[in-house]
C-alpha positions, -999 to +999 in steps of 0.1 A: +000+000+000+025+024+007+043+019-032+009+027-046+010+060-023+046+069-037+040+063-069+009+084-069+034+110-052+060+104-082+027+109-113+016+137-094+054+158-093+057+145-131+023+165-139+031+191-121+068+197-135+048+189-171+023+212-165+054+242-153+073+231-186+040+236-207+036+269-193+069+281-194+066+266-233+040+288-238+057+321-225+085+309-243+066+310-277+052+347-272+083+357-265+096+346-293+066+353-319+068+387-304+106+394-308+105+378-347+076+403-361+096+432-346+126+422-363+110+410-394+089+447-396+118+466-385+142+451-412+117+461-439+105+490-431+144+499-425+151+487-463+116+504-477+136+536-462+167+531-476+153+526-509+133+557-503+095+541-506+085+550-471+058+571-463+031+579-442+012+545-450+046+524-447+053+540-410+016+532-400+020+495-418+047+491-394+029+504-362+001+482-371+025+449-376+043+457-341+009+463-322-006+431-337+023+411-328+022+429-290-014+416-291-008+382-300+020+383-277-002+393-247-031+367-254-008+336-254+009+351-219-025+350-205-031+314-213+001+303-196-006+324-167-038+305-164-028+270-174+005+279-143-025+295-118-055+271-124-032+235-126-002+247-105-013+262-075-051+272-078-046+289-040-065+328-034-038+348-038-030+333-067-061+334-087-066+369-075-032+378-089-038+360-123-077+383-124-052+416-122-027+404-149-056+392-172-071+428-161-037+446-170-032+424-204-068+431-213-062+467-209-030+468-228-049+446-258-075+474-257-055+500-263-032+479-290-063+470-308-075+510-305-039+518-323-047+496-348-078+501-356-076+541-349-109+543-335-124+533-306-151+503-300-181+525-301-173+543-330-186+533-363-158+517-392-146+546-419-143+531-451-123+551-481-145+570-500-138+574-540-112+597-542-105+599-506-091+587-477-104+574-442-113+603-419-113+628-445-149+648-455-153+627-480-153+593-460-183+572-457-196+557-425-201+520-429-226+503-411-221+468-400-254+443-405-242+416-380-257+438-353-291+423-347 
């Protein structure tokens, strides 16, 4: 009886340190998704400047690929910091700690998806009018029909 008690003591350590690896994985994987689409949007939006084809939309091409990337980033941090909280050590403190880094990541991916989008939520989509561009006089408002 007392093998079957250590060897549920030796499955249980092996989940656990799986479960740590997994998350650590994870964070590993954001880290690294985040770091390559900096690099990748840096180096050509560096060249596009060199070979003097920047502008105004290159520069905001760029923001846009560093916030997405930020974003993407910040969504697959969450999940390990839920799979570590919830199957690690699902004590009080530690869920209440995980509720203010998903508050503070949420808030973050709000305002990364606001600089991408360059609007916020309640504001309706500008769509380029002929001749035009978004934001300008000429602009259209487009109304979305999946609101029902």
């Amino acid at each position: 009886m007392g093998e079957t008690g250590a060897q549920t003591g030796e499955a249980a350590a092996a989940i656990t340190r799986w479960v740590e690896h997994a998350a650590t994985g994870i964070e590993l994987l954001a880290v690294v998704i985040i770091v390559m689409v900096i690099l990748t949007a840096t180096i050509l939006y560096v060249f596009q400047i060199l070979a003097q084809r920047a502008d105004a939309i290159t520069y905001k091409n760029y923001r846009q690929q560093i916030a997405r990337a930020l974003l993407l980033g910040l969504e697959i941090l969450v999940a390990a910091d839920i799979i570590r909280t919830i199957a690690l050590e699902p004590t009080l403190q530690n869920v209440l700690i995980l509720g203010l880094l998903v508050l503070i990541r949420t808030f973050l991916g709000w305002s990364l998806v606001v600089e991408i989008e360059e609007r916020w939520p309640w504001q309706s989509l500008r769509v380029e009018a002929e001749g035009g561009h978004a934001g300008s006089k000429g602009a259209c408002e487009a109304r979305s029909d999946e609101h029902v």
